[in-house]
C-alpha positions, -999 to +999 in steps of 0.1 A: -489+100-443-503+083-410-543+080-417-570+062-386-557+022-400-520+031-388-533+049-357-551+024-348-535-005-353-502+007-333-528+017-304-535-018-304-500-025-303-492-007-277-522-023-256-509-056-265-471-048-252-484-033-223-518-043-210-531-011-190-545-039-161-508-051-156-481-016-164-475+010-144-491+043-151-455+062-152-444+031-176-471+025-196-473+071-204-439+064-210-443+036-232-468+058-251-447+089-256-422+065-272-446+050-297-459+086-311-490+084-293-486+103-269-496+141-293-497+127-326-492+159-342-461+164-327-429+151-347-419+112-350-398+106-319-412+137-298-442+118-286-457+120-324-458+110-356-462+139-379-502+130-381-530+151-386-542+164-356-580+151-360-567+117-357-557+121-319-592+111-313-588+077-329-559+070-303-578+084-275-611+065-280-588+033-284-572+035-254-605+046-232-620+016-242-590-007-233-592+013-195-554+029-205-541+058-178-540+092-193-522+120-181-538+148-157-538+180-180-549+199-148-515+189-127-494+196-158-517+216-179-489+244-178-465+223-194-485+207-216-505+240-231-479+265-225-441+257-220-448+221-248-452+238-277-431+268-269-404+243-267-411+225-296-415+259-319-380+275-307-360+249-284-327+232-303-331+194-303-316+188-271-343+208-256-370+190-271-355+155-262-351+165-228-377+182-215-409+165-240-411+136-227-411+141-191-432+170-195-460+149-216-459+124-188-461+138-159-430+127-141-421+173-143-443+196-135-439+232-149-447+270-136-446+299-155-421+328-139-435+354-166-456+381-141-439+408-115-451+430-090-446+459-111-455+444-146-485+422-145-507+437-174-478+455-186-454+421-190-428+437-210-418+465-182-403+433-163-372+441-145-356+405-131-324+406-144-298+385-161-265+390-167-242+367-186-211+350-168-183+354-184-171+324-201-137+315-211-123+329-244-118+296-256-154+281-245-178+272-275-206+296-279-235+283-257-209+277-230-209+300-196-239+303-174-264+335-170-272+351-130-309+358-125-320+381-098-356+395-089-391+387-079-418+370-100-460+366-082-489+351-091-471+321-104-493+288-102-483+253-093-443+264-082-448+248-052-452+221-075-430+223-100-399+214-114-391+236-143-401+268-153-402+294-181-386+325-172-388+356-187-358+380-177-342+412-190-311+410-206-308+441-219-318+473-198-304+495-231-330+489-256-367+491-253-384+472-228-397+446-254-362+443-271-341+437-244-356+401-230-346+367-231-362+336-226-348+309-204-361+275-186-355+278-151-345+247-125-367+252-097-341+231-075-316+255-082-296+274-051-314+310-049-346+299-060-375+306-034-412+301-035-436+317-006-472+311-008-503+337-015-532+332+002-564+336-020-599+347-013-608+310-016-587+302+013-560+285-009-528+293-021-527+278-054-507+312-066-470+317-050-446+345-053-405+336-061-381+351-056-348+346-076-313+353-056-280+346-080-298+318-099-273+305-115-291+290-157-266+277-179-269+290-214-276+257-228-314+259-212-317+297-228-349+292-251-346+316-287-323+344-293-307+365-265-331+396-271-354+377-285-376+366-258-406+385-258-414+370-295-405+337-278-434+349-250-461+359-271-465+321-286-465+312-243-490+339-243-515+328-275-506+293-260-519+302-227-550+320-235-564+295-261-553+268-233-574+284-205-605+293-230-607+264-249-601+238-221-615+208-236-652+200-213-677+176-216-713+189-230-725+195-191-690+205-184-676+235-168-695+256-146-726+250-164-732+217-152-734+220-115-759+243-114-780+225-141-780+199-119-792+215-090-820+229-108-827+193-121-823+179-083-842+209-067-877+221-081-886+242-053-855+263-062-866+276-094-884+309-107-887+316-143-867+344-142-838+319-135-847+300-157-843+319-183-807+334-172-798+292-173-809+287-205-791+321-219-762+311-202-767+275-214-761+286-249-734+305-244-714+280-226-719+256-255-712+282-280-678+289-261-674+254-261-677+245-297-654+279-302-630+260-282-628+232-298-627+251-334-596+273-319-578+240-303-574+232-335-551+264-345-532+256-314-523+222-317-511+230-355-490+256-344-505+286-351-521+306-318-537+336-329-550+368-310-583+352-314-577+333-281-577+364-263-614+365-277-621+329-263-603+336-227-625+367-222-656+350-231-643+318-202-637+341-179-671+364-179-695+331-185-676+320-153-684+348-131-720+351-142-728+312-141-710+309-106-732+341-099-764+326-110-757+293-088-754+309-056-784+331-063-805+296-075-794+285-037-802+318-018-794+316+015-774+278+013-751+297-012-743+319+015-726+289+028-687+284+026-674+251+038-635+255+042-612+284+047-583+266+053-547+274+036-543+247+012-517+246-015-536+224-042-523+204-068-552+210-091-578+237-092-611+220-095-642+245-103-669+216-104-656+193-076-660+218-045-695+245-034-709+267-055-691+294-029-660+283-040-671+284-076-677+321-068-650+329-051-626+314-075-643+325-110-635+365-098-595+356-107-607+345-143-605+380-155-573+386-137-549+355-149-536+347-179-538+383-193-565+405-174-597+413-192-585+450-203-557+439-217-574+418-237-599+432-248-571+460-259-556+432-285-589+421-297-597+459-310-558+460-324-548+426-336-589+410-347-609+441-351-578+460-363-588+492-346-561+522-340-533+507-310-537+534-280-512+561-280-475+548-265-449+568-253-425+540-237-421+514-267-389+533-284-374+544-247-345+524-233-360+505-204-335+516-182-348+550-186-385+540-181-399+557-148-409+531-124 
């Protein structure tokens, strides 16, 4: 097995081949990915080496100190937290050798096509279709190509991006969760378009698409045909451990900026906010030591409901931190600098004012699974409390009213 020597020495190697001061980022990422570096816990010659996941860090600090690039997990954290290991858990080889390493380093950025305007919360009543070409009756099996028509909103970075994971129904006989497939969309592709949504912020980090005879060859169809909404729900776990647990320095997060105005500004404080900071304080490292704990189930493959626990917890410390800093400023956080339509490439909570902070914390409980919802699958799947009656789960979707 690969211990900390092994690591360390080919980090070292891989310095040595390509001194960070003299490669390209694109090459030297590239470069990295080859020499199972790049996730180390990932399998030999898919950007790992089979590794314990605890030994990343023994790459990571090696490669700081020689000034090495790293990739930008907020450009391509979709990818990287969400379509990655989806890909790597149910995608054939082909898939994994395609899309891994351009994923890993940056040179595709992904979206996620999953929520609709009439099933957000309730993902599984999707209705985009897609109906299988027929293929010849001598074609091999995964021959033939699949037509996908509908709408999908809310989806981040697909102005942005250059693949997608796209959940469409298959199916409209069976049960809405029985009757979806799984599929990696070309955002390229002929019938593919993407309109911005403005936000309360002033952005439009969020988009709606809109797919018109999208033409997906069977080849890029990710699991089973039927089979896609257990292919979703390790997105999902993915997704939710990703957003809670987002690695963050101690001051990190939200938490930071407005411990650093109450460092910076004395005549700000009253005790009674000072005591809401230091609650809040705690909390924040509690979630992020929780994070970390939980990071470690996702990287090994095994996302539990328990990061439904961690992206409720992200999402209200968010809103009440953000809430706190633009009461610690009083009028000033009043303030708003810029309202203009911006389609970022990265959402950044600590770079901009604590009126964006505000503004941009009230869509943590909304994305990524809204708070309800989760809190539903805490009480069923952790607490194992009774599941709330259902009367649509055995009903052909196509018979579902809408």
């Amino acid at each position: 097995m690969t211990d900390a020597a092994e690591l360390r020495s080919r980090t070292r190697k891989l310095i040595a081949e390509h001194p960070p001061a003299t490669t390209g980022r694109t090459d030297f990422l590239t470069a990295r990915f080859d020499a199972g570096l790049a996730w180390v816990h990932y399998p030999a010659g898919l950007g790992g080496l089979d590794a314990p996941r605890s030994l990343q860090a023994v790459v990571d600090t090696e490669l700081a100190a020689a000034g090495a690039p790293d990739n930008d997990p907020r450009r391509i954290g979709i990818g990287l937290g969400m379509a990655a290991p989806t890909i790597l858990r149910y995608g054939t080889r082909e898939q994994r050798e395609r899309f891994l390493r351009p994923l890993w380093v940056g040179e595709e950025v992904w979206c996620q096509l999953f929520s609709e305007p009439g099933a957000g919360s309730d993902l599984a009543a999707l209705g985009t279709r897609a109906v299988r070409e027929d293929a010849a009756a001598d074609a091999p099996p995964d021959s033939g190509d699949w037509i996908v028509n509908g709408q999908k909103v809310w989806t981040s970075s697909a102005h942005l991006a250059r693949w997608a994971i796209l959940l469409a129904r298959t199916d409209p006989d069976l049960p809405k969760h029985q009757g979806i497939s799984y599929f990696l969309c070309d955002m390229t592709a002929p019938g593919v378009e993407v309109r911005p949504l403005r936000q309360i912020t002033g952005e439009a980090e969020f988009n709606e698409v809109f797919l018109t005879d999208v033409r997906i060859p069977d080849a890029h169809r990710l699991g089973a045909i039927g089979e896609g909404w257990k292919v979703a729900q390790t997105t999902l776990m993915n997704e939710r451990v990703s957003i809670g647990g987002a690695r963050l320095p101690r001051e990190g997060g939200m938490i930071g900026p407005v411990a650093a105005t109450w460092r910076e500004r004395p005549e700000l404080r009253t005790h009674d906010l000072h005591q809401r900071l230091l609650t809040l304080w705690v909390e924040a490292e509690v979630a992020r030591l929780t994070g970390e704990r939980l990071r470690q189930q996702l990287v090994a493959g095994r996302p539990g409901p328990e990061g439904s626990g961690m992206k409720l917890a992200f999402a209200r410390l968010n809103q009440e931190i953000s809430g706190l800093e633009v009461e610690l400023l009083g009028e000033e956080g009043l303030l708003y600098s810029d309202w203009t339509l911006r389609r970022p490439e990265l959402v950044d909570f600590t770079g901009r004012d604590a009126g964006y902070r505000y503004l941009r914390s009230k869509g943590n409980s909304i994305e990524g699974g809204t708070s309800e919802v989760l809190l539903n699958i805490v009480a069923e799947r952790v607490l194992g409390l009774p599941s709330e009656p259902r009367n649509d789960k055995d009903v052909p979707w196509k018979d579902l009213t809408r």
